[in-house]
C-alpha positions in Angstrom: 19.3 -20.0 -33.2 21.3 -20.3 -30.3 22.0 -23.9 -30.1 25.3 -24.9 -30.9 26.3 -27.7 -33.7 27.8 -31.0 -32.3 31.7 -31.3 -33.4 31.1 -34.8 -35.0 28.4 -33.4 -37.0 30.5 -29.9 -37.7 33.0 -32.2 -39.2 30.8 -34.5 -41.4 28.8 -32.1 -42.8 32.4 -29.7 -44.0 33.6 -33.2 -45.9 30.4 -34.0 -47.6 30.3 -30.3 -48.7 34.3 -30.5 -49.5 33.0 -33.9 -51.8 30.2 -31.6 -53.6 32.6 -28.5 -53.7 35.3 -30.3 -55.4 33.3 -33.4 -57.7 31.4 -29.9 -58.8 34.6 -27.8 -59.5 36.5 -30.2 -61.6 33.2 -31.3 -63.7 32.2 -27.3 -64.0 35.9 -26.4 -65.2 35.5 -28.6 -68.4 31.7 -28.4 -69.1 32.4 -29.6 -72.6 34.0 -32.8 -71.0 30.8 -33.3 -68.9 28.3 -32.7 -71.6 30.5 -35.8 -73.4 29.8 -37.8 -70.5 26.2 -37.0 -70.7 26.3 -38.3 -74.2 27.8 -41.6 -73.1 25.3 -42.1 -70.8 22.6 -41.5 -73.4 24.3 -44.0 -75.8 24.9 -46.5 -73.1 21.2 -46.3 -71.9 19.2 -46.3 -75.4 18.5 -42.6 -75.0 20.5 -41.5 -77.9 17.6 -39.1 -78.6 18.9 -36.6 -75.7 21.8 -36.0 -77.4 20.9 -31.9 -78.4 20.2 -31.0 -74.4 23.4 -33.1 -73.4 24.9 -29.7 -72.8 22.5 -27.7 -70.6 22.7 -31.1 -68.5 26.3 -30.7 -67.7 25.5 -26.9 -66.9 22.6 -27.8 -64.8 24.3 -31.0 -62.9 26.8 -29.0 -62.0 25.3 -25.9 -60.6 23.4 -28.0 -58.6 26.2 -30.5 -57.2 28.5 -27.3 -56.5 25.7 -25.0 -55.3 24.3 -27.9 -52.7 27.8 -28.3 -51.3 27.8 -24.2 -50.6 25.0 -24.6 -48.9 26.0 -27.8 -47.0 28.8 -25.9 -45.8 27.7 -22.8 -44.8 24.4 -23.9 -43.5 22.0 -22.1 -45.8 18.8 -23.9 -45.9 20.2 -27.0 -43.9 16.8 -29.0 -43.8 16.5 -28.5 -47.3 20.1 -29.2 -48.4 20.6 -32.6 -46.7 17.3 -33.7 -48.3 18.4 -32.5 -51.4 21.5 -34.6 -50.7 19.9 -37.6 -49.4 18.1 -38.1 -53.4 21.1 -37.1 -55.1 23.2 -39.9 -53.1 19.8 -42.4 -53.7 20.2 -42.0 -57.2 23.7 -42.0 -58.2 24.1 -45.0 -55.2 21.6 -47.4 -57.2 22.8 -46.1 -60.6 26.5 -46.8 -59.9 25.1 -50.5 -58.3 24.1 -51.1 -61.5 26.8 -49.7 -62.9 29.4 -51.7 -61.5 27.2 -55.0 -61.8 27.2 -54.3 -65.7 30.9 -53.9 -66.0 30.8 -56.8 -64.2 29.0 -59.0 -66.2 30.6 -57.6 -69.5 33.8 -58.6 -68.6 33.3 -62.0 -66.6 30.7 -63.4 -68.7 30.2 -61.4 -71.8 27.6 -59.3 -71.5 26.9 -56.5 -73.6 25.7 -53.6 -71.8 28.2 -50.8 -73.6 28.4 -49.6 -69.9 30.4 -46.7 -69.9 33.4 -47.4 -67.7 34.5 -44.1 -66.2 31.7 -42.9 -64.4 33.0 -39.1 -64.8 32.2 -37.9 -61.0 35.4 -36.0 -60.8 35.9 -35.2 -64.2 39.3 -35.9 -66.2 41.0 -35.0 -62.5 39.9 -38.8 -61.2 39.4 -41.2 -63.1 37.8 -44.0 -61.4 35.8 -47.0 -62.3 32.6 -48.0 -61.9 33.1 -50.5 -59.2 35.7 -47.5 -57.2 32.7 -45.4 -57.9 29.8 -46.9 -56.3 32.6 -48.2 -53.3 32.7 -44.3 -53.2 28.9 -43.8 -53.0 29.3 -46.4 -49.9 31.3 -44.2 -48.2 29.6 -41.0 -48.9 26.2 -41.7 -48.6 26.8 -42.8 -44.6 27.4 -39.6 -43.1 24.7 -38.0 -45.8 22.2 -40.2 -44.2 23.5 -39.4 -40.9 23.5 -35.6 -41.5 19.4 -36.1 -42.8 18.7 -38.0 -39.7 20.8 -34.8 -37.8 19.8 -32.1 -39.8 17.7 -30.1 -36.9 20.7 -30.5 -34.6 22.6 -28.0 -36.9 22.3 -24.6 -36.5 21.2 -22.5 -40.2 23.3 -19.7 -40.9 22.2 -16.4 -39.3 20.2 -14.9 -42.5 16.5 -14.3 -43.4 14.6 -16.6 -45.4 15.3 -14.4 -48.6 18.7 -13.8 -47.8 19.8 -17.4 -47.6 18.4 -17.7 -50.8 20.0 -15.1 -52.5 23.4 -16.2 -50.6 22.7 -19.8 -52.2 22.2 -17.9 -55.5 26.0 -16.6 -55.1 26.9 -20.4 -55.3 25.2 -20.8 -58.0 26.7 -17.9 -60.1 30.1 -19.0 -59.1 29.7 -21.9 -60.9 27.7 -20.9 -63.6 29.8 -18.0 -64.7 32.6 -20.4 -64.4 31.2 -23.1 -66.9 30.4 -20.2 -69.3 34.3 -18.9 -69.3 35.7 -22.4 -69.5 33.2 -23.1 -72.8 34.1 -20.0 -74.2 37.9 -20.6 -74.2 39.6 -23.7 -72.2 39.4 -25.3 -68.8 41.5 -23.0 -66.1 43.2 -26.3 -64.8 44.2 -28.6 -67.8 43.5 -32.7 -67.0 44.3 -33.8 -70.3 46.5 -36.3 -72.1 47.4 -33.2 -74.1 48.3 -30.3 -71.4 51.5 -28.4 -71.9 54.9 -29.7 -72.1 53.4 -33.0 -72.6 55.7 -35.3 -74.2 53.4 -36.6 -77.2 56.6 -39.1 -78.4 56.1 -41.1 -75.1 52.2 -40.7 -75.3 51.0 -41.5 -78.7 53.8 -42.2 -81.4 55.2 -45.5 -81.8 59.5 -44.9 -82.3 60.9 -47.5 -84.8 63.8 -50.1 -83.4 67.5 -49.9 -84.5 69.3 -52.0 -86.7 72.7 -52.7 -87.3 73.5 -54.5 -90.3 76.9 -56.5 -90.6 78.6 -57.6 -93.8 80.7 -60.3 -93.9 83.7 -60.7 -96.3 86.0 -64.1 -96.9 89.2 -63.5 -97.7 89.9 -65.3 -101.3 93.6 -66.1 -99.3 93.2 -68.2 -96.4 89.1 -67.8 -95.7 89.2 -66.1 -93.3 86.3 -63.9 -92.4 85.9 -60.5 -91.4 82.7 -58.4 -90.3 82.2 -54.5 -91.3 79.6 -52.6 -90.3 77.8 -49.9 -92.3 80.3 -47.0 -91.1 83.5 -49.7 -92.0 81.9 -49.9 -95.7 82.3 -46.7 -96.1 86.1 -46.5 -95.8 87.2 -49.6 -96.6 88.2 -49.0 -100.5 90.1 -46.1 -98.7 92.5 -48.0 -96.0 92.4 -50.9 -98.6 92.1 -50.6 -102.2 92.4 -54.3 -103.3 89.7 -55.1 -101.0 87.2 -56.0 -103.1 89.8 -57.9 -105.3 91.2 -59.7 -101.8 87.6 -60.1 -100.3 84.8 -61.8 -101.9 80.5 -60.9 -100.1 79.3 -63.6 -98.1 76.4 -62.6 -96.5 74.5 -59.6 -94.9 73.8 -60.2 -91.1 70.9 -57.0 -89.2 71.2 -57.0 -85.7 69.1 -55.3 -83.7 70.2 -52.2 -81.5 67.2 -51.1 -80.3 63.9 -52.3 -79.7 60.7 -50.5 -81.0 59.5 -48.7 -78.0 55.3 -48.6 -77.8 53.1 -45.5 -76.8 51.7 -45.3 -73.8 48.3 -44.9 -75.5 48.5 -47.2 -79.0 45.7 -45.9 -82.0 47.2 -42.3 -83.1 47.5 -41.6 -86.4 47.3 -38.8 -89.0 46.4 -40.5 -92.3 46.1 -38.5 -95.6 43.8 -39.4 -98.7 45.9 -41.8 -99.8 45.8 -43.9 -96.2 49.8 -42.9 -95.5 50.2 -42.1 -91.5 52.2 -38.5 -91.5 52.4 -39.2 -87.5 56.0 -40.2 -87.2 57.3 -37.7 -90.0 55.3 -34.2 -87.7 55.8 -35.5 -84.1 59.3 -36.7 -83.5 62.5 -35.9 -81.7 64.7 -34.8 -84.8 61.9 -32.4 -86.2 63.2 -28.9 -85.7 60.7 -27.2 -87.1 57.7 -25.9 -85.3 54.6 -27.8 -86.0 51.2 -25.8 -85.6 48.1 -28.4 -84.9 44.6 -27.6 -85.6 42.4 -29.8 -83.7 39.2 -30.5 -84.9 37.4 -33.1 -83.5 34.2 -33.4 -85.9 35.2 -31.1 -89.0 31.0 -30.6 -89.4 31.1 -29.2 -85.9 34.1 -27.2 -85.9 32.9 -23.2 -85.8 33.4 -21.4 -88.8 33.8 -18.0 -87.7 37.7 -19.5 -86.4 38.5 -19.5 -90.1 37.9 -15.8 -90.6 39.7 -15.0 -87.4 43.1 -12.7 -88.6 45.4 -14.3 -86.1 44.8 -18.1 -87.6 44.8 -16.9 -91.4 48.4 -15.2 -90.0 49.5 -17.9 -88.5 49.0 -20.3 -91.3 50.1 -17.5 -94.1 53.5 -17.1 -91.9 53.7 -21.0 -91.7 53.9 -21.0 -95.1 56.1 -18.4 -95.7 58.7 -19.7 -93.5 58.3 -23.7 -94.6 56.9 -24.0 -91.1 54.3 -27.1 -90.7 50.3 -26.5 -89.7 48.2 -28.8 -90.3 45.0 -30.0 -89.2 43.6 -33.5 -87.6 40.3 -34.8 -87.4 38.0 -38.0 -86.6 36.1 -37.1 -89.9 36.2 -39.3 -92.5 38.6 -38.1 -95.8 35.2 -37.4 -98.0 34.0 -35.0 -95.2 37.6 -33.9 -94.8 37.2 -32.8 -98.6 34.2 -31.0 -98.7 35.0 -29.1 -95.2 38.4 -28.0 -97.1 36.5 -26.5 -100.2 34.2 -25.2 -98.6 36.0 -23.3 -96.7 39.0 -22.9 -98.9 41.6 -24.2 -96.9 45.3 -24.3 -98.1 46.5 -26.9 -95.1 46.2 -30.5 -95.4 44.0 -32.3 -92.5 44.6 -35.9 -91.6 42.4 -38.2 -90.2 42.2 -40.2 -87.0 39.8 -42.9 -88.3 37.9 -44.6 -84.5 35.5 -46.3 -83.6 32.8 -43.7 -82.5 31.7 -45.5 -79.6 34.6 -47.6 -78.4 37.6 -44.7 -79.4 40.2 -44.2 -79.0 39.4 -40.5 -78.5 42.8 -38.8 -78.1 41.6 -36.2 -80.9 38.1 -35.6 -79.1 39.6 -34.9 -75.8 42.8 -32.8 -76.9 41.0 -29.9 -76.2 37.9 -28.4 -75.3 37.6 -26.2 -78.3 36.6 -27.1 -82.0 38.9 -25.9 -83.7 41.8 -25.9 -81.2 45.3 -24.8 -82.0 48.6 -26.6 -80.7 52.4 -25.4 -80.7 54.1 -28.4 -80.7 58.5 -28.2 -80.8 60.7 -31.8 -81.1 57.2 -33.7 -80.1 56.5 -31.4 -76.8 53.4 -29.5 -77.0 54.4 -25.9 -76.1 51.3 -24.0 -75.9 47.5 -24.5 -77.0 44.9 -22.5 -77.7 41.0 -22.3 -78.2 39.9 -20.4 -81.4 38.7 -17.6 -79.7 42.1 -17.1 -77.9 44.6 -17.6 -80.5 47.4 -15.1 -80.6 49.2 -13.0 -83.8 51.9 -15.2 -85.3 54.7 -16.0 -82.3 57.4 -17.8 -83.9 60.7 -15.5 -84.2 63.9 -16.8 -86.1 
């Protein structure tokens, strides 16, 4: 008890439980997001079966990975914790191998492995690779070896056996009671594509390119030729009232102002029944009129009881009221679309964001941790968002 822990050790043992800490943290703020992951991982290894428990994996993982690095760093069963460390680091050092050798071989020599490229150890708050990832592991599991091979040189925290576990239990709780606030409403720190005062112009909606068009005119005198734009049409009768009996249409010449401008992330769309993409007209720099988004990722999974909830049926009765636009978006196909609307006798229309369900794009999946979630969303800037649970009366003021 009295032996005093080597500085080396002091420090390598305070990062590894800074790595656990924080990869825990950032997975256990979005358990939703890590339960997705799980999924992906299920798909991508045949084990599509799992799918039901892929939640109370996320929980479990990480409990664990946050409550081992309280342990690591504040000694609690020390022996213990760096073995428990050492097999965690095994595993996830030989799965990331393979991993990254996978990737490899799907994109070098086409392979199909449907590998799932981000390996989801941080969370949306790093987003790394699978080759970064297991170049990670190197580095990590070095001084987790080196802390096993240590471990009786570091001192345990001053406790009884029963109290270190139940201090190891306060860990745990942190974490746990942490996951169960972020699934209930929305992750306390926001890693999304679709976090406030994101511009969703720049991010998802491709802006159309500017023509000009020019008209030229021959004079019936001497042929000469003159060139009038749109705005010189307009007036020319007026400075000019012979000109069309002077001038006689030779030709229509569109030059191009502005280029079209691509998103950043290319496959957004809100289609209607009818296949016509509403994205452009609802998310734009010249609409002035508050757009209210309900987000629903899978309409068969979105809760029901958000429906009944007063402040929604406000908001969308005020939205009509005041020629306001809410409408909803969704992955679901426009038949399931259909029967979600009756069913629940829904006044709104809900466009579609047809993907592939395996290779995405999933910009309506990860939106937001909630299903249904509500956006604000002013001049294409999303102003404020919402889980179901947490939606406010109507806010809008005129």
């Amino acid at each position: 008890m009295n032996r005093k822990e080597p500085v080396w050790i002091m420090i390598l043992r305070i990062l590894l439980a800074g790595v656990f800490l924080f990869s825990g943290f950032t997975k256990a703020i979005d358990p939703v997001g890590s339960a997705i992951q799980f999924d992906e991982y299920f798909t991508s290894f045949g084990m599509g079966f799992l799918h039901p428990i892929s939640m109370f994996c996320a929980f479990a993982m990480n409990i664990l990975e946050f409550t081992m690095g309280f342990m690591m760093l504040f000694r609690i069963k020390i022996k213990l914790t760096s073995l428990g460390y050492l097999l965690f680091m095994s595993f996830f050092f030989l799965l990331t191998a393979w991993l990254a050798i996978a990737e490899h071989l799907e994109v070098n020599y086409d392979y199909d492995f449907g590998v799932v490229k981000d390996c989801g150890c941080f969370g949306a708050a790093i987003k790394m690779n699978n080759l970064e990832t297991f170049l990670k592991n190197v580095v990590i599991i070095i001084p987790t070896i080196i802390i096993f091979v240590k471990r009786k040189t570091i001192p345990a925290i001053r406790l009884t056996e029963l109290g270190q576990w139940c201090f190891a239990c306060v860990g745990g709780f942190i974490v746990l009671f942490l996951q169960i606030y972020c699934y209930r409403h929305l992750p306390i720190i926001d890693f999304s594509e679709w976090k406030k005062e994101t511009d969703l112009v720049i991010q998802y909606i491709e802006q159309p390119g500017e023509k000009e068009m020019i008209f030229i005119y021959q004079s019936k005198r001497d042929s000469s030729v003159i060139n009038l734009t749109v705005e010189d049409m307009e007036t020319v009768a007026d400075s000019n009232p012979n000109f069309y009996d002077e001038y006689e249409y030779v030709d229509r010449i569109d030059s191009l102002v502005k280029a079209p401008v691509k998103p950043k992330l290319p496959g957004f769309n809100m289609l209607d029944a009818n296949g016509k993409d509403h994205a452009n007209l609802l998310i734009n720099r010249d609409n002035l009129t508050p757009l209210f988004l309900l987000v629903m990722p899978n309409v068969d999974d979105a809760n029901g009881k958000a429906f009944a909830d007063p402040n929604l049926q406000e908001i969308i009765k005020r939205s009509e009221e005041n020629n306001l636009y809410f409408v909803g978006i969704t992955n679901s196909t426009q038949e399931e679309v259909a029967a979600f609307t009756a069913k629940h006798n829904l006044s709104f229309p809900i466009y579609s964001n047809p993907i592939d369900p395996v290779k995405g794009p999933f910009m309506v999946r990860d939106a937001i941790r909630s299903n249904p979630g509500l956006f604000l969303i002013e001049r294409g800037f999303i102003k404020d968002k919402w889980a179901w649970r947490d939606i406010p009366p109507y806010m809008i003021t005129n």
